[in-house]
C-alpha positions in Angstrom: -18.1 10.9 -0.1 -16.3 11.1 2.8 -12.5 10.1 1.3 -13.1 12.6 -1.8 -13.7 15.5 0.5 -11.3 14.8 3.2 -8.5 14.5 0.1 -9.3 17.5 -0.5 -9.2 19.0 2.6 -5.7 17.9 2.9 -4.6 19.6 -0.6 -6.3 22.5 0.5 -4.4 22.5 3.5 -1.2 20.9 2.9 -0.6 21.4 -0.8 -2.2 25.1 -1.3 -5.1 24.2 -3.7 -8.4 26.7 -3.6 -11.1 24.5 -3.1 -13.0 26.6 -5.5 -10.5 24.3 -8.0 -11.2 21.1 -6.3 -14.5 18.4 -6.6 -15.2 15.8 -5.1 -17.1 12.9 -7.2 -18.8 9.1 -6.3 -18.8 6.9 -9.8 -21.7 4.9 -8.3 -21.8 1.6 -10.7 -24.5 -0.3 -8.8 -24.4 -3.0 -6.1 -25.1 -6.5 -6.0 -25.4 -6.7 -2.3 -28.9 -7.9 -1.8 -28.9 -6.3 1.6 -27.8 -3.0 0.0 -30.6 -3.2 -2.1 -33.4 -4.0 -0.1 -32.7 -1.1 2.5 -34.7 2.2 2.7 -31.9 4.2 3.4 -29.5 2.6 0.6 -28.5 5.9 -1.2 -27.2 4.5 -4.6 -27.9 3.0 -7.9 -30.7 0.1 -7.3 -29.1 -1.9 -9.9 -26.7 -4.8 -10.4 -23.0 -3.9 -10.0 -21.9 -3.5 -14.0 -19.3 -5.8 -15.3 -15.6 -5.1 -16.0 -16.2 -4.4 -19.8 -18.8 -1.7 -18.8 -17.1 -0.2 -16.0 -14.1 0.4 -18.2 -16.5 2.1 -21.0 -17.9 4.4 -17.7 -14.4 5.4 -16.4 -13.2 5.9 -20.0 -16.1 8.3 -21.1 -15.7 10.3 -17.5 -12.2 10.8 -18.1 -13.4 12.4 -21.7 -15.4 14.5 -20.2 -13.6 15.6 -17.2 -10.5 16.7 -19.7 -13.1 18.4 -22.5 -14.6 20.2 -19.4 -11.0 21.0 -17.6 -8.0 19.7 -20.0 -5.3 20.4 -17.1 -7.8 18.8 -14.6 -5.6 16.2 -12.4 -7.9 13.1 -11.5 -6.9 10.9 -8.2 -8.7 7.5 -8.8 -9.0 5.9 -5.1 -10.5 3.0 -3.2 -11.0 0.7 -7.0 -11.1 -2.9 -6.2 -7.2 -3.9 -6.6 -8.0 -5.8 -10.3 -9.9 -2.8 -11.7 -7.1 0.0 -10.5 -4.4 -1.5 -12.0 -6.8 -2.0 -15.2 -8.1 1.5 -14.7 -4.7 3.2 -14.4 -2.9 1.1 -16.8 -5.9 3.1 -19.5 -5.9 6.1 -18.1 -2.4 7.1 -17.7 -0.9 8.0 -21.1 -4.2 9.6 -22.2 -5.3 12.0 -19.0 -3.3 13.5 -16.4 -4.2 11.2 -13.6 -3.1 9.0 -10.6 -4.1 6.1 -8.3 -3.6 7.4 -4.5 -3.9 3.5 -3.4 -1.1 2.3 -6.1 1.1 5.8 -6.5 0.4 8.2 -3.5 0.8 5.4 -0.8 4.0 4.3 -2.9 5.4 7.4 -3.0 5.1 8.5 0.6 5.9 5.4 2.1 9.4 5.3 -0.5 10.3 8.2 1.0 9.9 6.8 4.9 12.0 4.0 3.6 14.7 6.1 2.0 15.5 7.9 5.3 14.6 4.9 7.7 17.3 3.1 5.4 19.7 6.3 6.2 19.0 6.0 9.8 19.4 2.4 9.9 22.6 2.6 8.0 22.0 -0.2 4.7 22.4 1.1 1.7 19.3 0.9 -0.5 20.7 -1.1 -3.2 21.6 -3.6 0.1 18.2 -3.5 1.5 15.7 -6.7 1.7 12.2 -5.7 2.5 9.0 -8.2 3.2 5.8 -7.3 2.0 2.9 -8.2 4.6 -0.5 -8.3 1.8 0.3 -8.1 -2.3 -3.2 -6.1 -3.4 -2.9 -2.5 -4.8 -1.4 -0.5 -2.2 1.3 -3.3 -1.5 2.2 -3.6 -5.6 2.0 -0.4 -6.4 4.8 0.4 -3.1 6.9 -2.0 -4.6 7.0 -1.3 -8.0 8.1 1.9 -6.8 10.7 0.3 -4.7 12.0 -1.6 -7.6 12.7 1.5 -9.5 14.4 3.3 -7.0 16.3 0.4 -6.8 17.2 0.7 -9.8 17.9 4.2 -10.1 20.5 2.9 -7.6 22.4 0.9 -10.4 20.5 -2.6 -9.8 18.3 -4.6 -12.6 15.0 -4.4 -12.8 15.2 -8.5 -12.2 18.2 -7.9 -9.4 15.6 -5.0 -7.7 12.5 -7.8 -7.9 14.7 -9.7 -5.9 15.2 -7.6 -3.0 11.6 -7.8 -2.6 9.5 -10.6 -0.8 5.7 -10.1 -1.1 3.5 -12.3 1.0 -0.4 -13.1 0.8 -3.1 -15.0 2.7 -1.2 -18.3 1.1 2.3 -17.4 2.0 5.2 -16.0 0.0 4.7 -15.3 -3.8 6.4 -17.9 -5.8 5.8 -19.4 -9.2 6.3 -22.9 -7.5 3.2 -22.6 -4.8 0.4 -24.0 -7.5 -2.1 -20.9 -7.6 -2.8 -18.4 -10.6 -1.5 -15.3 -9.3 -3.3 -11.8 -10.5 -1.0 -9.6 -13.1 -0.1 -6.9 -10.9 1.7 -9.2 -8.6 3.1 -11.9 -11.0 6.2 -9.8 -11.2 6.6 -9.9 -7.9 6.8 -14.3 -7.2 9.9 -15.6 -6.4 11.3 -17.7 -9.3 14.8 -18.4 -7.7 14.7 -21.2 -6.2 13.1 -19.9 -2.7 11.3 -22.5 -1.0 7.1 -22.1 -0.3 6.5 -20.9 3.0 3.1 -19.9 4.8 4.6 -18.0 7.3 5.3 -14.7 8.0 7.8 -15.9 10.9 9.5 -18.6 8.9 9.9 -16.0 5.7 11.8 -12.8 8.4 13.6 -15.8 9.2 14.5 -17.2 6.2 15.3 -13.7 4.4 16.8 -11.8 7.5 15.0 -8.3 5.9 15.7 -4.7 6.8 12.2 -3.6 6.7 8.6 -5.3 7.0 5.8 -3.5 5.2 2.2 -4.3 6.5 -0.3 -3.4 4.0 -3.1 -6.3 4.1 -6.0 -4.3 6.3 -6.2 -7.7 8.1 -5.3 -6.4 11.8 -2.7 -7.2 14.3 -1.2 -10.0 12.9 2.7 -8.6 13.4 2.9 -10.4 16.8 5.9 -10.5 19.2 7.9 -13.4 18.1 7.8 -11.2 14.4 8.7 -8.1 15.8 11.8 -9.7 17.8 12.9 -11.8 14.1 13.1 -8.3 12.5 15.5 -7.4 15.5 17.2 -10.2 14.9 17.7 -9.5 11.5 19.2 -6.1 11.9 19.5 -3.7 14.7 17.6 -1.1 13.9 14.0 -2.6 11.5 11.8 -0.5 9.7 8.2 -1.8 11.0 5.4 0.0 8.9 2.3 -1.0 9.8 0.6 0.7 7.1 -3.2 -0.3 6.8 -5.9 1.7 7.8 -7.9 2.0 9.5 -5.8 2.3 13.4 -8.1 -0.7 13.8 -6.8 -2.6 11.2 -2.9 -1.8 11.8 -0.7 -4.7 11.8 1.1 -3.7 15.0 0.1 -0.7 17.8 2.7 1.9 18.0 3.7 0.5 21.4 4.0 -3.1 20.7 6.5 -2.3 18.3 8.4 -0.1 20.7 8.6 -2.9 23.5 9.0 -5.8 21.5 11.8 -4.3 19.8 13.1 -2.4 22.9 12.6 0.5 21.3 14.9 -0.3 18.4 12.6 -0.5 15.7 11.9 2.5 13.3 8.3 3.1 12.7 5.7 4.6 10.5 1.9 3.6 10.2 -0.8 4.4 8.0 -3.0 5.8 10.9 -2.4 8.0 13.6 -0.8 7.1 17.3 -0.2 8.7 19.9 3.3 8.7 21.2 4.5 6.3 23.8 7.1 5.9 26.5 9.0 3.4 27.3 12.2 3.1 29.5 12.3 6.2 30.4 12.4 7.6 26.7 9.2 9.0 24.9 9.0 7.7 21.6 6.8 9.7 18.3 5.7 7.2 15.7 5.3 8.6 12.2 3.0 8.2 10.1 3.7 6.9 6.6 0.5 7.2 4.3 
């Protein structure tokens, strides 16, 4: 219960909501963790996790009741394995006023870190290339709403697609690579001739990107020899290390800062403290 309530907390604080109007709510659908089960102080439903088929009939007979109780209730779906949000969402969206916070709120907030890192950096955003570190439901739903700022900026939706480079735990997202990819990143695999690559260093090389987006929740994995690439690539990178998490980050604050001589622009989905370097103190942001 702890996200609901500390969501709250920050529309309460942030966005001027009265609490009074505000609940937080756990759809508990069961485990099938064994451990889970078998321990005294496991506080949910003793039963099998339900099935996909039954969780959509749950959600959808919530969302009915939530609107027959409240009909200009808003309802922020978060934390849904990556499959199920995109599922949930896709059901949800024209019938109830809702939104994913993992797929839209992360999209929204980093889009606008990009838009004025891209000002600061000097590209144009039709112009910009950006990598994509993880392709789950934060990363998809940031750059579908890339793509259409793209092209609100008079691009394609296929020319937008293009500017973006999604990687996974098997390397860039192609159509050529031999695996099924899920729906909500099929849109996203390279089907113009780019070559397979498994690395994230040989793919910043290969593409020469303005801004590399880490949203995989699989650690410090945006190492030195990365960091320098992006400088490489342009003078100025936007580095946003955007998992959560500080644990979890793809890059500390002050890595980023010394590897890229204090170049880099950065944003990160958890707090850090600021850090000096060369005599200059440096704040990092904090994009999610």
């Amino acid at each position: 219960m702890g996200i609901p309530i500390g969501k709250i907390a920050l529309y309460v604080a942030g966005g001027g909501f009265h609490p009074v109007h505000s609940l937080p709510i756990q759809l508990d659908c069961g485990t099938s963790n064994a451990e889970y089960l078998a321990s005294e102080f496991y506080l949910g439903a003793r039963q099998p996790r339900i099935g996909a088929e039954e969780h959509a009939a749950f959600l959808e007979e919530f969302c009915v009741a939530v609107k027959d109780k409240w009909p200009s209730c808003l309802i922020q779906f978060e934390d849904f394995a990556t499959d199920r949000a995109f599922a949930v969402l896709s059901a949800a969206q024209k019938k109830y006023l809702c939104f994913n916070d993992d797929i839209q709120g992360t999209g929204s907030v980093v889009l606008a870190g990009f838009i004025n890192g891209m000002k600061a950096q000097g590209t144009g955003l039709k112009d910009a290339k950006v990598v994509f570190f993880g392709a789950g439901s934060a990363a998809c739903g940031v750059a579908i709403q890339l793509a259409g700022l793209l092209v609100s900026e008079g691009l394609s939706l296929e020319e937008a697609r293009s500017q973006i480079y999604m990687f996974d735990q098997r390397g860039l997202l192609t159509t050529t690579r031999g695996d099924e990819l899920p729906d909500y990143s099929r849109d996203f695999a390279r089907s113009d001739g780019t070559p397979d690559m498994a690395g994230l260093l040989e793919v910043i090389n290969y593409v020469r990107p303005h801004a590399l987006f880490g949203l995989s929740g699989a650690g410090p994995l945006f190492t030195q020899d990365i960091i320098e690439a992006m400088c490489a690539s342009i003078e100025r990178p936007l580095i946003f290390p955007l998992s959560n998490p500080t644990a979890k980050a793809e890059v500390t604050a002050e890595n980023a800062y010394r590897w890229s001589d204090g170049k880099c622009i950065f944003a990160a989905g958890s707090p850090f403290a600021p850090v000096e370097y060369n005599g200059k103190t440096y704040v990092p942001g904090q994009g999610n």
